[in-house]
N, C-alpha and C positions, 0 to 999 in steps of 0.2 A: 462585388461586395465592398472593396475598399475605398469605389465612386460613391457607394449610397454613405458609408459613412462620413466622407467627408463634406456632403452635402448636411448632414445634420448635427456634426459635432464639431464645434468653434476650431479655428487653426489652432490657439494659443494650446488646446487638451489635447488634438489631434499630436501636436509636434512633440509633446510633453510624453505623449503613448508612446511614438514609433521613435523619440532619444534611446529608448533602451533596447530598441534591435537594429541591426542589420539587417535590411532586405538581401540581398547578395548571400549567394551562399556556394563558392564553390567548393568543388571534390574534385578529385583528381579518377581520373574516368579509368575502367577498366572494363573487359569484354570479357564473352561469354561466361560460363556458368561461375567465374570465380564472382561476377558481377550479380550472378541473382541468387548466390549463396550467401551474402553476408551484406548487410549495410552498407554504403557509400563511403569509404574513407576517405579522412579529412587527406591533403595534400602537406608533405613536410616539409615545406618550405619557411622557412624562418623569418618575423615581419621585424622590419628595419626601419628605424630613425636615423638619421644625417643631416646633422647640422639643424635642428627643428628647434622652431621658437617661436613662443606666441607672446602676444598685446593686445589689450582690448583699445581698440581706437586706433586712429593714424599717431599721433602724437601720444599716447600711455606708454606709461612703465612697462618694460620688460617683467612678463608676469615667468616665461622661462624663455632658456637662448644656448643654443651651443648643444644641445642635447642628441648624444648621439647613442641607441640602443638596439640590440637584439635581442629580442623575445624564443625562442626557439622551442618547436613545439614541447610537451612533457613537459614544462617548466613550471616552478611556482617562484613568484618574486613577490617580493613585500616593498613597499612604500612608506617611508616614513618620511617625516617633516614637522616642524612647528604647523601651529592654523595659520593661514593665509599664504602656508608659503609656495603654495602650484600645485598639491599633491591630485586636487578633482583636475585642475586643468590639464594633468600630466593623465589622467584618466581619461578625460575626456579625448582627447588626442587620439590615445589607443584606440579607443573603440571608435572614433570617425565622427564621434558629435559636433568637434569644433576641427575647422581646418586649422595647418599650423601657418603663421604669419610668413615662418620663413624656412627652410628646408623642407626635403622630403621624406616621405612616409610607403614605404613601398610592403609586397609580400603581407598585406591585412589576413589573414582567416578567416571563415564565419565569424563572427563577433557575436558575441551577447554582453549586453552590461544593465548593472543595476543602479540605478541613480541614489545619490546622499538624501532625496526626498521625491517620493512618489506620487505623483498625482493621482490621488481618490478621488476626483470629480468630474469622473469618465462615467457615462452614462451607460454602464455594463453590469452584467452582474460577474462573480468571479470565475465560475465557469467561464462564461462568455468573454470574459477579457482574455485569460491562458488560450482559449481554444483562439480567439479572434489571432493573436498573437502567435501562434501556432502554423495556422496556414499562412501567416507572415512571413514564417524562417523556413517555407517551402513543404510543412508535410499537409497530407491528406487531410478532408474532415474529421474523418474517424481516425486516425494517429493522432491530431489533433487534439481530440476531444478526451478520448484515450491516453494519452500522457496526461492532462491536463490533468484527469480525475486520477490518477498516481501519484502525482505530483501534493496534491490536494492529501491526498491520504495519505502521503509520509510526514507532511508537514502539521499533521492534524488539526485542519482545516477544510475536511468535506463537509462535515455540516453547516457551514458557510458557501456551499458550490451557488446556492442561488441568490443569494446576498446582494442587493446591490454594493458598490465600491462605496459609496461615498456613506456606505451607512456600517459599514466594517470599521472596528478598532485600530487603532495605532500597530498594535503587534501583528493582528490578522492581515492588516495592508503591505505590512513588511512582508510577511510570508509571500504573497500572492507577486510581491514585486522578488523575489528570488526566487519561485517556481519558473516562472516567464521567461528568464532566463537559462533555467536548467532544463528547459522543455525541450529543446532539441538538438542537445546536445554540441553545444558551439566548438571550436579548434581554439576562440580565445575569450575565455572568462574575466569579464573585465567585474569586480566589487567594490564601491564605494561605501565603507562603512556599512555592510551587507549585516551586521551581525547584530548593529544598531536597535533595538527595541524588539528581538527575539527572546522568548523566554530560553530555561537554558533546555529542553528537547527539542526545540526547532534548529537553535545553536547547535548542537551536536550533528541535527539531520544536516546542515548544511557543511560542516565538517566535516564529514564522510561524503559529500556529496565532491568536495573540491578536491578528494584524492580519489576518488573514482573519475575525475576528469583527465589528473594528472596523468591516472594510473592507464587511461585510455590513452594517452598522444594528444589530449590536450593542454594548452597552456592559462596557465590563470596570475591575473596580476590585482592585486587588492590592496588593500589598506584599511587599516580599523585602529583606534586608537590602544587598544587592552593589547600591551608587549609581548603579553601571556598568550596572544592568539596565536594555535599551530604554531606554537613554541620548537626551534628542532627541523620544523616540516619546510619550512623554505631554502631550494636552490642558494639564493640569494638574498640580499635586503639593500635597496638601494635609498638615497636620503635626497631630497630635495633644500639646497640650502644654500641662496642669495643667487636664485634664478639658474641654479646648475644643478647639473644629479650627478649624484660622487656615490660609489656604491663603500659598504659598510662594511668593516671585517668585524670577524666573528668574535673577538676576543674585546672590542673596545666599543661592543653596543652596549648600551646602558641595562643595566640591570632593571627586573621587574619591581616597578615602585617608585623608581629613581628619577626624578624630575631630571630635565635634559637642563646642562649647566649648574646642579645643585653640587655644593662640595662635600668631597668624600667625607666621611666619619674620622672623627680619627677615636685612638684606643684611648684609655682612660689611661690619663700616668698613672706613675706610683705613687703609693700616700706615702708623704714625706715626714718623720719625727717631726715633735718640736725641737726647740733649741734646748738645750741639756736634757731632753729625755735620751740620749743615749748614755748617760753615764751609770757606773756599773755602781754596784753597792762596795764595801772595804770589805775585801778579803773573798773575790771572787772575779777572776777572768774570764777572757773572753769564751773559750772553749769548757767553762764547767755548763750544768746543765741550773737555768735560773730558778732561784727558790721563791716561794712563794711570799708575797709581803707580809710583812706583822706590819701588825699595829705602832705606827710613831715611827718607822725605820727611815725614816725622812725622803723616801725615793718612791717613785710610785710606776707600776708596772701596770702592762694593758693585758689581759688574757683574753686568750681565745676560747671563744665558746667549743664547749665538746661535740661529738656527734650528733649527739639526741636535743639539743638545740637545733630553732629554726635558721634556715638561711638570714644573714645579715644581722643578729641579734647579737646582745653582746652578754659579757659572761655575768655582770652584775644584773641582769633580768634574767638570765635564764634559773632559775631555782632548783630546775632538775642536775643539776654537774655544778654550780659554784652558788656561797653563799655572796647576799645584799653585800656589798662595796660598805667599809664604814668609811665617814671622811676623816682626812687627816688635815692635822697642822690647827691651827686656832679655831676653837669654840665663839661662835657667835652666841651672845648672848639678849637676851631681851633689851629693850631701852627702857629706861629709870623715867618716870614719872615725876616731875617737880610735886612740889607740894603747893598741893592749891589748885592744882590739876582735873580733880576728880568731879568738879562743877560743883 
């Protein structure tokens, strides 16, 4: 099946299809009936970076270097980074897309990964890409076809099972490139921006979907840019920044909202008198309780609006607890008209 299709579907889609699986799928083997009581468990072997570094070219910039990581299965790790600064190539890695320039990579898992943008110009319909993709990562037709349309129906997206790809939505495309992935149950879930143009019930399905991965002995490593993603829910959060991964503590990750380098708030001072409004009236100290101003008493006092006043309002508008402010001190009077003025 997978000679006829590469006999009729261009390399450049072909390679674009099979970046987001893993052929290879092994388990760690067990014998008799513990073996045809339960499903094939993943193996707990923990996948290892040493010293890994990639560059695109003989001569390019260090795109990352020096990178040394354990994934261990159950895990969930987050990625963060400014754009451009290795977060897909540190993905890509994981999941075996790109080789690394320099170190190794050992102890992989099944893999599955989801690409930052999905080729829709696979000559499939959606059924038929999940299922194609299915007996990819080792199962039967009918398991196959059978997850597919599960997969399909959590994501509410079976009315679309016979759909060509290339004539599916934006959102519908997404789904179907994170079904693919969740089809058969990989040991490492690799997401790039997986959450990217899901409305928010697809969002949610795929949220339960990454802690029933976890919750199974699989490992999952993603990145999305919303800080609020599975807030709480990651093992860890490690940061990509100036070609090295430096992992994150907990108390000095950036708040939700909070541009990465923006500076902190500060509090509003205190409002500060003018200059001689602190002086007192004659024939009252500091400790009496201040009286109210009359008219002409040459000093002028600020009140506070009462209760039943609105927030930030002040006591001369509020009408319900203080009367209008009269002004003190010199009466402005009109301006005199010469004579001869009147035209």
């Amino acid at each position: 099946m997978v000679a006829r299709v590469l006999v009729s579907v261009p390399v450049s889609l072909l390679t674009s299809a099979l970046a987001s699986v893993l052929v290879t799928r092994p388990v760690c083997q067990e014998r008799g009936a513990a073996r045809r009581a339960r499903p094939p468990r993943l193996c707990s072997t923990s996948m290892r970076l040493r010293g890994v570094g990639r560059r695109y070219g003989l001569g390019g910039p260090w795109v990352l270097r020096g990178v040394d990581l354990e994934v261990p299965p159950g895990s969930l790790t987050r990625v963060e980074g400014r754009n451009g600064s290795g977060k897909s190539t540190l993905l890509r890695l994981l999941a075996g897309i790109d080789a690394p320039s320099t170190g190794r990579i050992t102890g992989r898992p099944p893999t599955a990964y989801v690409p930052e943008r999905f080729p829709a110009e696979l000559p499939f319909s959606a059924l038929g890409y999940l299922t194609h993709l299915g007996r990819i990562h080792g199962l039967s037709r009918a398991a196959a076809a059978r997850g597919a349309g599960e997969w399909l129906e959590r994501f509410g997206a079976d009315g679309y099972a016979g759909t060509p790809l290339a004539e599916l939505s934006k959102g519908t495309s997404q789904k179907i490139a994170v079904a693919q992935a969740l089809l058969a149950a990989p040991g490492l879930l690799v997401l790039d921006e997986a959450w990217t143009g899901l409305d928010q019930a697809a969002r949610g399905v795929l949220d339960a979907a990454v802690a029933e991965r976890v919750a199974d002995g699989g490992a999952v490593v993603f990145v999305d840019h919303d800080p609020r993603r599975l807030a709480g829910a990651p093992d860890r959060v490690l940061r990509v920044t100036e070609t090295r991964l430096v992992p994150v503590e907990t108390d000095t990750r950036e708040a939700p909202g909070q541009r990465a380098g923006a500076p902190t708030p500060r509090p509003c001072p205190a409002r500060r008198l003018r200059p001689g409004s602190g002086r007192l009236p004659p024939g009252r100290d500091r400790g009496s309780p201040r009286p109210r101003p009359s008219h002409g008493s040459g000093w002028r006092s600020r009140e506070r609006p009462g209760p039943s006043c609105p927030p930030g309002s002040r006591a001369g508008r509020c009408a319900s607890t203080a009367p209008p402010r009269r002004r003190t001190g010199a009466v402005r009077r009109p301006p005199v008209r010469r004579a001869g003025s009147y035209g």
